[in-house]
C-alpha positions in Angstrom: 163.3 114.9 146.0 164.4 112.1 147.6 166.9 108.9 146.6 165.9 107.5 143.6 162.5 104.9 144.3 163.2 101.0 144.5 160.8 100.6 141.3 160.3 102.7 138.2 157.0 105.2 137.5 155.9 105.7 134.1 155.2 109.0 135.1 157.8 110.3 137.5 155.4 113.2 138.1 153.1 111.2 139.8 155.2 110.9 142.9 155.4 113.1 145.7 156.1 113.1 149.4 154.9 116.5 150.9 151.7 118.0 152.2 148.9 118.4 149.2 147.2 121.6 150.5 145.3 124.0 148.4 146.8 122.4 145.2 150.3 122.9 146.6 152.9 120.7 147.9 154.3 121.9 150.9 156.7 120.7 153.7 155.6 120.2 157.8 156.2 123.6 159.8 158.4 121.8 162.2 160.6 120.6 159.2 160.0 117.1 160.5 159.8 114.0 157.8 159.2 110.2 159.0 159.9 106.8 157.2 158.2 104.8 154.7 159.0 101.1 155.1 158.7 98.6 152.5 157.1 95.5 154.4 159.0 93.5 151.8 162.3 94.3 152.4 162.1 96.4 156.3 163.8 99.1 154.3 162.5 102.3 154.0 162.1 103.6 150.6 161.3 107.2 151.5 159.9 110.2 153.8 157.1 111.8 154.0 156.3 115.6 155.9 155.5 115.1 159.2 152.5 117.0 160.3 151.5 118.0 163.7 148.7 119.6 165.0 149.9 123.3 164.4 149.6 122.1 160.2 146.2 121.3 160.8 144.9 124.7 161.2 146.1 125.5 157.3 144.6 122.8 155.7 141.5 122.8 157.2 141.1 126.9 156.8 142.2 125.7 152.6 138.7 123.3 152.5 136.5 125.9 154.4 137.2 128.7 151.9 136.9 126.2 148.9 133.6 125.1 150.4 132.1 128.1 149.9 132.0 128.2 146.1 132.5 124.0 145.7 128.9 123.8 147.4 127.0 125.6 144.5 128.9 123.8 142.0 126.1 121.9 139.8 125.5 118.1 140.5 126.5 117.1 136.8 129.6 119.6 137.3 130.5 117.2 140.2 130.0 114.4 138.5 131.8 115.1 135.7 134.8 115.7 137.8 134.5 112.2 139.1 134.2 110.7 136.0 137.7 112.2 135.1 139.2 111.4 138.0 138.2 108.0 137.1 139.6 108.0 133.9 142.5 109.4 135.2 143.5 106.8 138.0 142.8 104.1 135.7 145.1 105.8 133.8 147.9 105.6 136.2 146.9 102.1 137.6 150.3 100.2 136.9 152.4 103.5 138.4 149.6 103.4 141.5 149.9 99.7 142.2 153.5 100.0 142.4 153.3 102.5 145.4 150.8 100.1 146.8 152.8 97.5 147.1 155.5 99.0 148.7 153.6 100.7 151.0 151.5 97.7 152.2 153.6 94.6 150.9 150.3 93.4 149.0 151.0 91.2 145.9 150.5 93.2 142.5 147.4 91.4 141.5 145.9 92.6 144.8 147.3 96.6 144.4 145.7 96.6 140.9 142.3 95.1 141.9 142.2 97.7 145.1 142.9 100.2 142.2 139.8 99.0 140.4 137.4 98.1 143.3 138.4 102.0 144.4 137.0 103.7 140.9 133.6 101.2 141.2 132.5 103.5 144.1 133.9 106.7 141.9 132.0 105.6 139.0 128.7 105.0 141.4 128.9 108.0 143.3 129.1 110.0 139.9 125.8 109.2 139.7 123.9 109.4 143.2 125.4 113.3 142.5 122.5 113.5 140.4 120.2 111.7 142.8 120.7 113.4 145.9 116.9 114.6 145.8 114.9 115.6 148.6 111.4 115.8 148.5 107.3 117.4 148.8 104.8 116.0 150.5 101.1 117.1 151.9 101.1 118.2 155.5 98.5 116.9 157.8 97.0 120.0 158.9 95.1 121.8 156.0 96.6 124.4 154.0 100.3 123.3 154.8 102.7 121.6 152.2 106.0 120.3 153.1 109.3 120.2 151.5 112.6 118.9 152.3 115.9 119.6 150.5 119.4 118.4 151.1 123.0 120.3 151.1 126.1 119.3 151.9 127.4 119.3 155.5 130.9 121.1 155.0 134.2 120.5 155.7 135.3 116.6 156.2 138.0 115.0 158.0 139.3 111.5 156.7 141.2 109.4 158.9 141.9 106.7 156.2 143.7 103.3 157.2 146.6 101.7 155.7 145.4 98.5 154.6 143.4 99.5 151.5 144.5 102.7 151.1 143.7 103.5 147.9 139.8 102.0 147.8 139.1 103.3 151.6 140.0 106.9 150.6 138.7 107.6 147.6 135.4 105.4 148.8 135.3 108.5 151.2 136.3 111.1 149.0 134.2 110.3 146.3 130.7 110.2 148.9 132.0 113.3 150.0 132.7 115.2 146.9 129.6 114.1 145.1 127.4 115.5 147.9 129.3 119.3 147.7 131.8 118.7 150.3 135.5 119.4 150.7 137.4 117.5 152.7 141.3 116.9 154.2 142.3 113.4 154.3 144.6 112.1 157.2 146.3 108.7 155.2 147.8 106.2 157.5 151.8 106.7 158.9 152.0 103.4 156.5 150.8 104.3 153.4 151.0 108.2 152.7 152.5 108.2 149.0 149.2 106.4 147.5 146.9 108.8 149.5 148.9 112.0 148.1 148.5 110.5 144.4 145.1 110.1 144.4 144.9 113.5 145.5 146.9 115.0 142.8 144.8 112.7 140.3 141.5 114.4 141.4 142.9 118.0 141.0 144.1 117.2 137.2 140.7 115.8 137.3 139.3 119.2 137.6 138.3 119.5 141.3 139.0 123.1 142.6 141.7 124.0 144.9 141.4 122.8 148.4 138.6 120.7 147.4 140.6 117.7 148.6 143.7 118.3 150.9 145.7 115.8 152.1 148.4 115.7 155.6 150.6 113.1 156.3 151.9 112.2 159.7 153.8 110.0 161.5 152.6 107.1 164.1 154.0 109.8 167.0 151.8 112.7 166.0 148.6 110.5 164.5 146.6 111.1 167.4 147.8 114.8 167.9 146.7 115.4 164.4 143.4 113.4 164.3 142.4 115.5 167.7 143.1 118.6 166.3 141.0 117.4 162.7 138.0 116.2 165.1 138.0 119.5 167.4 138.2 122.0 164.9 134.8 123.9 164.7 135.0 123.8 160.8 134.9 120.3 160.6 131.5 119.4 160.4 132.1 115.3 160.0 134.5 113.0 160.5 134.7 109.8 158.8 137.2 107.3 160.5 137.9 103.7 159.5 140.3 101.6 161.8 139.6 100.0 164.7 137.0 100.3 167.7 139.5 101.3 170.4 140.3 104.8 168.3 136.6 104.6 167.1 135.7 105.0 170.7 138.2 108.2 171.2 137.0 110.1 168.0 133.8 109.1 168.7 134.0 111.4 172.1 136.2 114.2 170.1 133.3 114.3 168.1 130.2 113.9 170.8 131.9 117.7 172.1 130.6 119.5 169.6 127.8 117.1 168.6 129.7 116.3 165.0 128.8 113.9 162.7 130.9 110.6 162.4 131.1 107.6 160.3 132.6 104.9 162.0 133.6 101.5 160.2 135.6 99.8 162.8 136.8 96.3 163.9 135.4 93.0 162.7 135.4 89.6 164.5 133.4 87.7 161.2 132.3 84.2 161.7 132.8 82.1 158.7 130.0 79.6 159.4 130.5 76.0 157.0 127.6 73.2 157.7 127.4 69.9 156.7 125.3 70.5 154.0 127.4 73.0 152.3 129.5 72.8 149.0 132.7 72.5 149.9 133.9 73.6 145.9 131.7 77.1 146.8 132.8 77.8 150.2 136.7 76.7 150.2 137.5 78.7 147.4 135.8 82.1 149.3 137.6 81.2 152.6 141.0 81.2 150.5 140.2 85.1 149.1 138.8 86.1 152.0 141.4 84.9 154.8 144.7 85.1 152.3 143.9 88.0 150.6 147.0 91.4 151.9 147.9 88.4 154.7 144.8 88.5 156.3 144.9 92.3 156.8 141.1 93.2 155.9 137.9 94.1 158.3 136.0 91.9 156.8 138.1 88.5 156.7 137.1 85.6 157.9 138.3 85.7 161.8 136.3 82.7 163.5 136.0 79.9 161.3 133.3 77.2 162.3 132.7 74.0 160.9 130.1 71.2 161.3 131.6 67.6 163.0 130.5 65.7 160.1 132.6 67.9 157.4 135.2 68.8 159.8 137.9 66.8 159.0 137.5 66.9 155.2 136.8 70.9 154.9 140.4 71.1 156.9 142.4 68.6 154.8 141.0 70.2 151.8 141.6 74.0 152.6 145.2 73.0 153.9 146.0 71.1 150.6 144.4 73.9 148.5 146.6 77.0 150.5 149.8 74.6 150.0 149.1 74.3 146.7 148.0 77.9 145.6 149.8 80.1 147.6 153.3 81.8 146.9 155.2 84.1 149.6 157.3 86.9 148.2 157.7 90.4 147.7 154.9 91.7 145.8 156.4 92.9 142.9 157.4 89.8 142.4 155.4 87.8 139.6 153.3 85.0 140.6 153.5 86.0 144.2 150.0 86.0 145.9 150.8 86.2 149.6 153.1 89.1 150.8 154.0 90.4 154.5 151.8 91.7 156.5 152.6 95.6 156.5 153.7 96.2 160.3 156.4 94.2 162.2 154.3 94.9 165.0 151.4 92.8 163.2 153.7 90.0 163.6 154.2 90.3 167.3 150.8 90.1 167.6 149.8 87.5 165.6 153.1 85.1 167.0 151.1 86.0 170.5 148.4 85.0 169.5 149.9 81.6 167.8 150.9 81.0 171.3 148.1 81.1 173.5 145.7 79.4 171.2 148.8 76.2 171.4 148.8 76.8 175.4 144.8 76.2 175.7 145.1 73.2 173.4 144.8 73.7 169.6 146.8 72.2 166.9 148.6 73.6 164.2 147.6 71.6 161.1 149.3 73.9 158.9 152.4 76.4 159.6 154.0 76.8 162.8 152.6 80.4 163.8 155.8 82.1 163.9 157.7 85.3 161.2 159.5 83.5 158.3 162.5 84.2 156.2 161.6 86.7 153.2 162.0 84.4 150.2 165.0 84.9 148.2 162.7 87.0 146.0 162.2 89.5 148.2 165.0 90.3 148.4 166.8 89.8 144.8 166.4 93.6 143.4 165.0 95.5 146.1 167.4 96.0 148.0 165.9 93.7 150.9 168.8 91.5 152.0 165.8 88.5 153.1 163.8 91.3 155.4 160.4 92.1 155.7 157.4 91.4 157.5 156.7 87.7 156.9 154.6 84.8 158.6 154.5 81.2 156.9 150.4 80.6 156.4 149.2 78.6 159.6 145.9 77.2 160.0 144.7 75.7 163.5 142.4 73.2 164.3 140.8 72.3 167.9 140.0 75.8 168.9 138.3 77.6 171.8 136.5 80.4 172.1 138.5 81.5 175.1 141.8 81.9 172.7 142.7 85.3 171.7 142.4 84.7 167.9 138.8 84.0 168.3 138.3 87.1 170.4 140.4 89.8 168.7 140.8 90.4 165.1 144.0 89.0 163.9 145.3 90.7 161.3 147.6 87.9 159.9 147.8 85.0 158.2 146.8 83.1 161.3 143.6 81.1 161.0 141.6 79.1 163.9 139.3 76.3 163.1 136.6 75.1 165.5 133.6 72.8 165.3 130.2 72.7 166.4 127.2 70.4 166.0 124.0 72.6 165.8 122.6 75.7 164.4 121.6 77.0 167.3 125.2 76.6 168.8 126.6 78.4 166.2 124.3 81.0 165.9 125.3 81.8 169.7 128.6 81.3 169.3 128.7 83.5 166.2 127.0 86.6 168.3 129.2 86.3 171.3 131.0 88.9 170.4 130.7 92.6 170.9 131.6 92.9 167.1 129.3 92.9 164.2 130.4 93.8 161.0 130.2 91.1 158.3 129.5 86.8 158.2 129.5 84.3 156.2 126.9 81.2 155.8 127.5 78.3 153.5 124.7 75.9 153.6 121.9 74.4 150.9 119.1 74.4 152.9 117.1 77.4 152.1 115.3 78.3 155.0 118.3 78.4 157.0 119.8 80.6 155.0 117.2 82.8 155.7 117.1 82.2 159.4 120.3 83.0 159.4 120.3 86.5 157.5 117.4 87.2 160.4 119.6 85.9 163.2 123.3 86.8 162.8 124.3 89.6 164.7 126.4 91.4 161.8 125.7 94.8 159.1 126.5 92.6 156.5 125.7 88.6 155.6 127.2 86.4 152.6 124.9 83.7 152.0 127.0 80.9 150.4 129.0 83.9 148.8 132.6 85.3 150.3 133.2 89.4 150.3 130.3 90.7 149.2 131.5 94.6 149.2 130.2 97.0 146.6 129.2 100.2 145.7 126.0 100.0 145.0 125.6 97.5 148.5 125.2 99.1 151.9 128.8 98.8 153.7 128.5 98.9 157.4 128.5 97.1 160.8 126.4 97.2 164.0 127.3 96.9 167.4 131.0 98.0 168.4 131.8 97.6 164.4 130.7 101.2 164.0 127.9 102.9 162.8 126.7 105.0 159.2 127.1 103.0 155.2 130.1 103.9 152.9 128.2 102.8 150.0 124.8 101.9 148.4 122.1 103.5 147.1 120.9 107.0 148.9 122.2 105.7 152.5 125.9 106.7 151.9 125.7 110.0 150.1 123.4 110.9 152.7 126.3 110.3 155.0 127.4 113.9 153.6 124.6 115.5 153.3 122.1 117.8 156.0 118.4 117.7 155.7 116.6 120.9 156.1 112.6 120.6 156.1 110.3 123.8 155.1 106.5 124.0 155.8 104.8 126.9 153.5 100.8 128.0 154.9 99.2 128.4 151.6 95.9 130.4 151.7 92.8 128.7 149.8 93.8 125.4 149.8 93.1 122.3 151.5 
């Protein structure tokens, strides 16, 4: 075991930092470990095995035997699993949160509502075990009926990303396991403790050996690994969330043997205000969606536009309402609602992007783009000595579409402002972009809202409404944002499953 943790578990047992492969914790062949960093402090607070590809081979071997007994487990049996595992994380939601927040810098409030966003799709997927139907029909020709039934597809790989890592794996993991799959889960270098938890959680929970396998790596060997999970024959879907530059490369692993992929990747969302709108409805959705983990989320609000005539007050209003509601700090600090962002990297890119939106003529209104000082309380008890990964929240106001921050996602607590003057404007504006995975619409005229929902080039559309994710809703993008749904009804347990069709000749009848 390592040096004792920077915070204290309820249940020490909890905690592990090895491989979990066939219900067994086990170290990387090569002997290798890498760091986990607190984004809080910069200090790293433990190690974790360090796979390569020559680990890969085991786990995945660990998930094809299990599948061949898991897959003629009983839907109910499934789903009685989940529900256990549900009760089970719930369970350890304060020891879970704790992880979380060291791993990712997140405030507390944020870890623990992760924790229970991540069992809503457990608790739905418990049921669509039971609903995975497939069905009969009469054939056109006489004398022919027509059935179709559904099985699982085998052996999953989950390349899981750091910033919810708790609510993106098991949203996976539950889809998957519902339907009769096994599956081995690649966490992020960032965040391997929470992913290894989970897993233990669902194995107390009842799910066989080798049902869900987990491998952590380090940044060096990620793409080693993830090639070797995408190329090996026994993997028969890969389900990848992260960005659309690697979406691209496991995309074409993937296309070599013809293998199934979900792909949720990048998101350049338009947040879309007009003159008509409530300012007391949309302001308080822009603060949760662009403030929420630092800005660190798919579906933030990255291109904010407003209409001339609200402009100025919708700016003076958000800017006094951030001042006034957010706290920077560690966060396991109480009160604290704003933490790092999770990679000092992060920050580089954001302070670039600070820059060249200043250079082509926008003004900072709010913040001064660049990393701050922790706050004393980041450091008092952790060890952190005023480190960590922090940025002062900065909003900008007169800005282009040329800038980087209105062309890349951010990723930071950096947010652009710009204005227009029509809908059709913004509705062009909005869809120049080769992104399309969520918007946002505030307005009280009715049919626009509508004309909106038809026009917006995006998987998914709040209309005067913020983050709209949910289990039982369709969670996707089009265009380069990906392609398959991680949730709602039938679409995203079909993700999992294959579709086989029979056609029976029945003698003397029509």
């Amino acid at each position: 075991m390592p040096s004792p943790l920077p915070f204290t578990l309820s249940e020490p047992s909890l905690f592990h930092n090895d491989f979990y492969v066939d219900s067994q914790w086990a170290p990387a062949k090569s002997g290798q470990r890498f760091d986990v960093v607190d984004p809080g402090t910069g200090n790293t607070w433990t190690t974790c095995a360090d796979a390569t590809a020559e680990d890969v081979g085991d786990a995945v071997q660990s998930s094809y035997a299990a599948f061949a007994e898991y897959r003629k487990t009983t839907p109910r049996q499934r789903a009685q699993w989940l529900m256990e595992w549900h009760r089970l994380l719930q369970a350890s939601r304060e020891d879970l949160a704790a992880i979380m927040v060291h791993e990712t810098g997140k405030p507390m409030a944020e870890a623990r509502a992760e924790i229970d966003y991540g069992c809503t799709f457990i608790w739905w997927f418990a049921g669509e075990a039971e609903r995975a139907h497939g069905s009969t029909f009469r054939s056109a020709i006489a004398g022919r009926r027509t059935v179709t039934i559904k099985q699982p597809i085998g052996v999953v790989a989950a390349l899981v990303p750091w910033n919810f890592p708790m609510a993106l794996f098991v949203r996976k993991a539950s889809g998957a396991l519902a339907a009769g799959c096994t599956m081995v889960a690649k966490p992020s270098p960032e965040t391997p403790v929470s992913a290894l938890t989970v897993a233990l959680l669902a194995v107390r929970a009842g799910f066989p050996r080798g049902v869900l396998n987990v491998l952590t790596t380090s940044l060096a060997n990620t793409p080693a690994v993830a090639e070797a999970l995408c190329l090996d024959a026994r993997v028969k879907k890969v389900t990848f969330t992260g960005s659309t530059r690697v979406g691209k490369i496991v995309e074409q692993l993937c296309a070599r043997q013809l293998k199934k992929t979900t792909l949720e990747l990048g998101g350049n969302c338009p947040f879309i205000v007009f003159d008509d709108a409530d300012l007391g409805q949309a302001i308080p959705q822009l603060m949760a969606l662009k403030w929420r983990h630092a800005g660190q989320a798919c579906i933030t609000a990255n291109r904010v536009f407003v209409q001339s005539g609200i402009h100025d007050r919708f700016v003076q209003a958000f800017c006094a309402e951030t001042k006034k509601t957010l706290r920077m700090g560690h966060g396991s600090v109480a009160d604290v609602n704003l933490g790092p962002v999770t990679t000092a990297r992060s920050l580089d890119r954001a302070e670039a992007m600070y820059r060249d939106a200043v250079a082509k003529g926008a003004e900072a209104v709010l913040g001064n783009g660049t990393r701050a000082a922790a706050p004393a309380a980041a450091g008092a008890g952790q060890g952190g000595g005023g480190g960590g990964y922090f940025m002062e929240p900065t909003v900008l106001t007169k800005v282009t579409d040329d800038m980087a921050l209105t062309q890349d996602e951010i990723f930071a607590p950096l947010l652009g402002v710009a204005t227009f003057e029509t809908e059709e404007e913004v509705t062009a504006r909005a869809n120049n972009t080769s992104m399309g995975l969520a918007a946002y619409v505030f307005t009280k005229d009715s049919d626009r809202l509508w004309r909106m929902l038809e026009n917006i080039e995006a998987g998914m559309i709040g209309l005067n409404a913020g983050n709209s994710s949910a289990a039982e809703a369709p969670f996707g993008g089009i265009k380069e944002s990906g392609h398959g749904k991680e949730s709602g009804k039938d679409v995203a347990i079909d993700e999992y499953l294959i579709t086989k069709t029979g056609t029976m000749a029945i003698s003397g009848l029509q």
